[in-house]
C-alpha positions as CSV (number, residue, x, y, z in Angstrom):
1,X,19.7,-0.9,-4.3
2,X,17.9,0.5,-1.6
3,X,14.4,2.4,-1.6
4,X,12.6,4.3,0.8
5,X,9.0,4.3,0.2
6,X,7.0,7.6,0.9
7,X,3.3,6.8,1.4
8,X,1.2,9.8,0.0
9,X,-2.5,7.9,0.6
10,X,-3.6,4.8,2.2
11,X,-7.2,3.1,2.4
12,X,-7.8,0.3,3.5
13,X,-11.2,-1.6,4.6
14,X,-9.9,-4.0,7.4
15,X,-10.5,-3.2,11.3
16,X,-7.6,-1.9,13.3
17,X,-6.6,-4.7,15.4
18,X,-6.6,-7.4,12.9
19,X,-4.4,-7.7,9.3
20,X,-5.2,-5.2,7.2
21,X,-4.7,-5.1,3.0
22,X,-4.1,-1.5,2.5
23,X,-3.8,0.3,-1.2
24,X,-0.7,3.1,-0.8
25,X,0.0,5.6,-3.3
26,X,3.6,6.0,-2.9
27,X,6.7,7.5,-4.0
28,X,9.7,5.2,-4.2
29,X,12.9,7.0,-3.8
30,X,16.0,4.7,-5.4
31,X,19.3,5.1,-2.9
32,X,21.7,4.2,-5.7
33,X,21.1,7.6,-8.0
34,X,18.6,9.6,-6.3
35,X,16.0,8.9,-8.8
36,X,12.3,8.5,-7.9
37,X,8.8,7.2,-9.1
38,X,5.3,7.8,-8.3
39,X,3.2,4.7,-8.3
40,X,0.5,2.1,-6.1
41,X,1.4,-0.8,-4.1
42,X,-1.0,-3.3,-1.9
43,X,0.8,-4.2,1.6
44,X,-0.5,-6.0,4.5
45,X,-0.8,-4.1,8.2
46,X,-0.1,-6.3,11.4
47,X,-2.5,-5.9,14.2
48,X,-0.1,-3.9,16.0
49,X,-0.3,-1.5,13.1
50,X,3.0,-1.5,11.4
51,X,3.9,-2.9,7.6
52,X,4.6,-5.8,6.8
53,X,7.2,-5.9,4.7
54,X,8.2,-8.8,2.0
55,X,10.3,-8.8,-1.0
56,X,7.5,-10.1,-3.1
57,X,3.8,-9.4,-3.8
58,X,0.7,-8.9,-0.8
59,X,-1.4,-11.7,-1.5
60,X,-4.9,-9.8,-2.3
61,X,-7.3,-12.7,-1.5
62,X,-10.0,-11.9,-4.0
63,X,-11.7,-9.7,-6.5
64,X,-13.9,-8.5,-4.7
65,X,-11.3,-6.7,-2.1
66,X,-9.5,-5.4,-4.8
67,X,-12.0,-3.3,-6.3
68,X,-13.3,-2.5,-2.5
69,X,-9.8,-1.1,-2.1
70,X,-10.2,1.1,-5.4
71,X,-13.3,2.0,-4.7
72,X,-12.4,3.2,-1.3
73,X,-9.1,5.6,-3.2
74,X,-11.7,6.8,-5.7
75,X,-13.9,7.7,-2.7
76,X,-10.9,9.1,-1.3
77,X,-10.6,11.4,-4.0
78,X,-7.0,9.9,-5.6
79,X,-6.3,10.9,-9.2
């Protein structure tokens, strides 16, 4: 199955440059019958500025980044 993610909002509270933790609100949109769902996802940024993309989970290295992330899409004004 193949998805095409659609990234609505991003924050994230690294410097451009370096690898960056972002929080997307996304849309995935499912190849294999056109379905789609709304949702969140955490993904790392290279230094270059493109994704990094993995099957699996972005490693969020503590508590403390999580909640700066949320706090930076409340900010943001995300619903």
């Amino acid at each position: 199955m193949a998805t095409r993610v659609e990234i609505i909002n991003e924050v994230s509270n690294g410097t451009s440059g370096d690898w960056r933790l972002c929080f997307q609100e996304c849309i995935s949109h499912y190849d294999d019958d056109d379905s789609t769902e709304d949702g969140f996802r955490f993904i790392w940024r290279r230094p270059n500025g493109n994704l990094q993309p993995a099957r699996g989970q972005a490693r969020i290295p503590d508590r403390t980044e999580l909640e700066s992330l949320l706090n930076l899409a409340t900010i943001a004004g995300w619903y």
